[in-house]
N, C-alpha and C positions, 0 to 999 in steps of 0.2 A: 504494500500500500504506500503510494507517494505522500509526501509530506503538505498539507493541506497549506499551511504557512507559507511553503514556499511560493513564490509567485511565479507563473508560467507568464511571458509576452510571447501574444500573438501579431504579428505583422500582417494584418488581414487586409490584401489587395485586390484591385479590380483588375482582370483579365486585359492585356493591352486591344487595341485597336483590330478589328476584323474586316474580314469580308463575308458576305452571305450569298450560298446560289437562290435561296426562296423569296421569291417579292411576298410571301407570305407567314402565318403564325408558322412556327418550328419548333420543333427542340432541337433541331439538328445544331453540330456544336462552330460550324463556321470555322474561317483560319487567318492565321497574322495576314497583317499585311506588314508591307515595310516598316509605315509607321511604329506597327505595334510592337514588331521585333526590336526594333529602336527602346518603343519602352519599355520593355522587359528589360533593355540590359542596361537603361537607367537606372529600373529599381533594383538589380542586381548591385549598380556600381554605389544607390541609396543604403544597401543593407550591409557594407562591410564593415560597417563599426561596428556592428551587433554577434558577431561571430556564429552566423546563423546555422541550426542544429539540421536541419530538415525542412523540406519542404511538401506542404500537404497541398492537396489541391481538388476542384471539380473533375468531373470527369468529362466535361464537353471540352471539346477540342480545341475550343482559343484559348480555355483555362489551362490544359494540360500542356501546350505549345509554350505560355508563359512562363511554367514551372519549370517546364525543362530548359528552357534558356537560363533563365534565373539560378536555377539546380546547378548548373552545369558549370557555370562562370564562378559560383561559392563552393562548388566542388562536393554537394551533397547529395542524399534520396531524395526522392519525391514517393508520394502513395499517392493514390486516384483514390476519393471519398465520390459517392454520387450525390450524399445530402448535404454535401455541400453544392449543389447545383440552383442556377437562378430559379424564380419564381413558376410555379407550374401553372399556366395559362389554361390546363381544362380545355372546353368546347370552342375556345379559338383558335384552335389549333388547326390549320387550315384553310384559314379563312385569310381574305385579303390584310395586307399588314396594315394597321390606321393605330397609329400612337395614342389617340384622343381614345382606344376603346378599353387600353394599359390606365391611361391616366383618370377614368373613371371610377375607379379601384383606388389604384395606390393614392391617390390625394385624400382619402381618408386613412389608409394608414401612414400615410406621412404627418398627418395632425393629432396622430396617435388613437384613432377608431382602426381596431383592426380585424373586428368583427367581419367587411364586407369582403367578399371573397369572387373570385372566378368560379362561374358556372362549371362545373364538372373538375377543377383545378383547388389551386388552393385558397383560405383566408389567409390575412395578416398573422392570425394566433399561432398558425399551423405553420407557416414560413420563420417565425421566432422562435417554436420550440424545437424545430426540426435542426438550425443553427445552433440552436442552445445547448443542445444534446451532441450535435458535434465538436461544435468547441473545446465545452467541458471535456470530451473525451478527447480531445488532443492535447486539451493543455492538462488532465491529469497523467497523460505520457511523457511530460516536459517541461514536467516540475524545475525550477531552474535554469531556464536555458529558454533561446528565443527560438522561434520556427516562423517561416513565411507561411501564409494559408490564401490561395491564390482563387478568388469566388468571384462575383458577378453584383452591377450595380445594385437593381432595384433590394434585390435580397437580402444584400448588407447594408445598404440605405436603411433600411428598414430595420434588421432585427440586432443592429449594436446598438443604436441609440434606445431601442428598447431593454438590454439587459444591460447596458453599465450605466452604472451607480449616479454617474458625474451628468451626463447627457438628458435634456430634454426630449421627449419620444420624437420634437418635431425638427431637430435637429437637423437631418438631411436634406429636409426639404430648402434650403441654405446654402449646403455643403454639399453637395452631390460628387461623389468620388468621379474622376476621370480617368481613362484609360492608363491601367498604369500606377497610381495615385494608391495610399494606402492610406488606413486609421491602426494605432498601436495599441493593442488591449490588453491590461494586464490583470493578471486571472489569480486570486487567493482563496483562502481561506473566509479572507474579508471579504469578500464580493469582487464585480470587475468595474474596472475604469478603463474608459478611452484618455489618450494620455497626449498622443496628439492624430492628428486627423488632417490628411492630404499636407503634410510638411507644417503644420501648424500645432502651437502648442493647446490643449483644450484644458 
């Protein structure tokens, strides 16, 4: 059993920059483009003060593409978690892509109701404990030491500003991580704190 006291930091990123073949809903996982590979090895060349242990990540393809760049330049593992995957869309999945039918949803959990959910897909609550429950289980593997955890906007938009301690639920809707971009969460016994967020101290 790890030591509760100890504090685990997580370095929890957004997947860099994609491209997609569907003008449509997907889960398909897309892939860098130039730009994005660029910012993967920015936040590689961001994480070497932190002497980073491992790197955990989604299993959709821009996420995993990240990790491995990232992984590779710090000279560590990666694992593919799948709950750590972006938000699951349900009955849109298919349908033509329109942003405004995403942000009909997440604007109440961006104000912290997180009740309202995608048809066939998930709520906000579901999206928060599914993170919560992975986290937890990374960072009680990493009791002391830091790990990159390499996920997708809307998701972590969402479900850090709801579990740590420091942050207001509406947080993101402000801050919105960008391609690349990380929030630093550090995980105790005491509870969790974001500590800073897209290069900012919180």
């Amino acid at each position: 059993m790890s030591d509760l006291q100890c504090a685990a930091t997580l370095v929890v990123a957004r997947h860099g920059d994609a491209e997609y073949v569907e003008s449509w809903f997907s889960d398909e996982g897309g892939t860098l483009t130039a730009e994005g590979r660029e910012q993967a090895r920015l936040l590689s060349d961001s994480l070497a003060r932190h002497r980073v242990a491992w790197v955990w990540t989604s299993d959709s393809s821009r996420a995993v593409q990240t990790a491995e760049i990232v992984a590779a330049r710090l000279g560590v593992g990666v694992t593919v978690r799948k709950p750590l995957r972006e938000v699951s869309l349900g009955d849109l999945h298919g349908q033509p892509f329109d942003v405004e039918l995403i942000h009909k949803v997440t604007d109440h959990w961006y104000s912290g109701d997180l009740e309202p959910g995608f048809p066939g897909g998930e709520n906000g609550e579901e999206v928060v404990a599914r993170y919560r429950d992975q986290l937890a289980e990374i960072a009680d593997l990493h009791r002391g030491e830091t790990v990159l955890v390499v996920t997708h906007q809307t998701a972590t938009c969402v479900a850090l500003p709801a579990l740590a301690d420091n942050l207001p639920s509406s947080y993101a809707r402000e801050h919105e991580l960008g391609n690349g971009q990380a929030a630093e969460l550090m995980v105790d016994g005491d509870g969790w704190l974001v500590t800073r967020w897209a290069g900012q101290d919180c």
